[in-house]
Each structure stands twice: as structure tokens, then as C-alpha cells.
N, C-alpha and C positions, 0 to 999 in steps of 0.2 A: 392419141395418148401413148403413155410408154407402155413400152410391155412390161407388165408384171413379171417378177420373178417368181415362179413357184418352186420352192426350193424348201425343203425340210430342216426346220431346225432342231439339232438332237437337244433332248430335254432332259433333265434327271431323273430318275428313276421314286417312284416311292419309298422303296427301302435309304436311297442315299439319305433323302430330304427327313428320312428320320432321325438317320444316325449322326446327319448335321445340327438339328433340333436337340437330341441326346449331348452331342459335346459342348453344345453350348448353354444350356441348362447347367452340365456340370460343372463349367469355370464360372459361371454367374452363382452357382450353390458356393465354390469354394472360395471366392472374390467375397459375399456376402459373411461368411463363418470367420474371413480372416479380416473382415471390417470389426465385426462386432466384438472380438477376442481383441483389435487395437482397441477399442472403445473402454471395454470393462476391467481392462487391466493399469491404467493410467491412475494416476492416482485423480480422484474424483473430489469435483466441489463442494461437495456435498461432507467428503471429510473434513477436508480440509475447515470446511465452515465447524464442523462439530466440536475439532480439536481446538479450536482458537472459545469456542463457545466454555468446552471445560474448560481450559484454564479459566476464562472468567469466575467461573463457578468457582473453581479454586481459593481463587483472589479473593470472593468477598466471604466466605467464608473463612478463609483468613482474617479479613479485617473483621469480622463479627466475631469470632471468637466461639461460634455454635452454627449446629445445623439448621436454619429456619425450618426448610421442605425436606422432607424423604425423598421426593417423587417432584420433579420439573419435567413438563414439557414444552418445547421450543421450537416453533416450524415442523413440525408431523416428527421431533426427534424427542425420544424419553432418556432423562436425565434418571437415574439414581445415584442417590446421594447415601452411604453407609459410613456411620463414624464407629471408631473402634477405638476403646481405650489402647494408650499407650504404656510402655514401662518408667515413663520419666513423668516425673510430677506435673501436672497440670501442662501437660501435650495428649493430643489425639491423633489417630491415624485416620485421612478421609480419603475412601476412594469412590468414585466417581467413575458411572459407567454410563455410557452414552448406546442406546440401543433405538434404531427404525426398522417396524414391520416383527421383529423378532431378532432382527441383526444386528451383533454387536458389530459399531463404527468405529468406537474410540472407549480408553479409561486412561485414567488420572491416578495417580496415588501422591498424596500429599502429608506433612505433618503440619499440624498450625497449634497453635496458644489456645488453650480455652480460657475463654471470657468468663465470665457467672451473667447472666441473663435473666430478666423478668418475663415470664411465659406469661401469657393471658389467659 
């Protein structure tokens, strides 16, 4: 057989093999912080979905001509609906705040026509 080498192979130190673990902990912490900051700053579908939702709301209140609900909710999002008289004869002011969790996402502010409606 051959002859073995027995020869020493120098290894790193404990301290290094920290301070290698340490640096790369830290660009993994600040790679992860600057993912998440692209994430929550984009604008999100979730607005996107709300504000196209109010104007709906908008709309059919406009075409009714009164507030049905105070209070919609819509896929975990709360709709309020606040009508305000206005200064011109038979207009209202409706505005429309769209809140999830406690967070406002979106508001509307609209004029429309008041109808006269039969309440039940």
C-alpha cells in the first residue's frame, strides 16, 4: 500500500468560525429587513381591491338616491357609509371610509341626488 501522509491540516480557530457565523447572521438579518420594507411598501392588493370596492359603493348609492347600510362589510374590510346634508337643495355629501383590523385602507367622498325612499 501507499504510504500515508501524515501531515497537519491547519483548521480555524473557534473564535474565527464565530465571528464567520456573526457576519453572516448579519447580511441574512439585513437582506431579510430590506425584503420585507420592499414588500409593505408597494402599493398592495388588497387596496387596490378596497378602492375600486368604494367607488362601487359610491355608484349605487348614487343610483339610489339614499344610504341603505351605515355599516358594510366585504372580505374582512368595514365599509362606513356617513351621509351629510349638503348646502344645495336636494344633494348630499357621502363619504365612505373603508377600514381592516382598525386600519384605514381607503375613503371616498362623493355628492349624489337624494331620492325620497320608502323605509320598511
Amino acid at each position: 500500500m501507499a504510504r500515508l501522509i501524515k501531515k497537519k491540516i491547519a483548521g480555524s480557530t473557534v473564535i474565527e468560525v464565530v465571528i464567520a457565523m456573526v457576519i453572516i447572521m448579519v447580511v441574512f438579518v439585513i437582506a431579510m429587513k430590506v425584503f420585507a420594507n420592499v414588500l409593505n411598501t408597494g402599493v398592495s392588493f388588497r387596496n387596490i381591491k378596497a378602492q375600486n370596492q368604494l367607488n362601487v359603493l359610491s355608484k349605487k348609492v348614487e343610483e339610489l338616491g339614499y344610504v341603505a347600510n351605515g355599516q358594510v362589510q366585504i372580505d374582512s374590510v368595514n365599509y362606513e357609509l356617513v351621509e351629510k346634508e349638503s348646502d344645495v337643495k336636494n344633494m348630499a355629501s357621502l363619504e365612505i371610509k373603508a377600514t381592516q383590523q382598525g386600519k384605514l385602507i381607503g375613503t371616498v367622498n362623493t355628492l349624489f341626488k337624494v331620492k325620497p325612499h320608502a323605509e320598511n
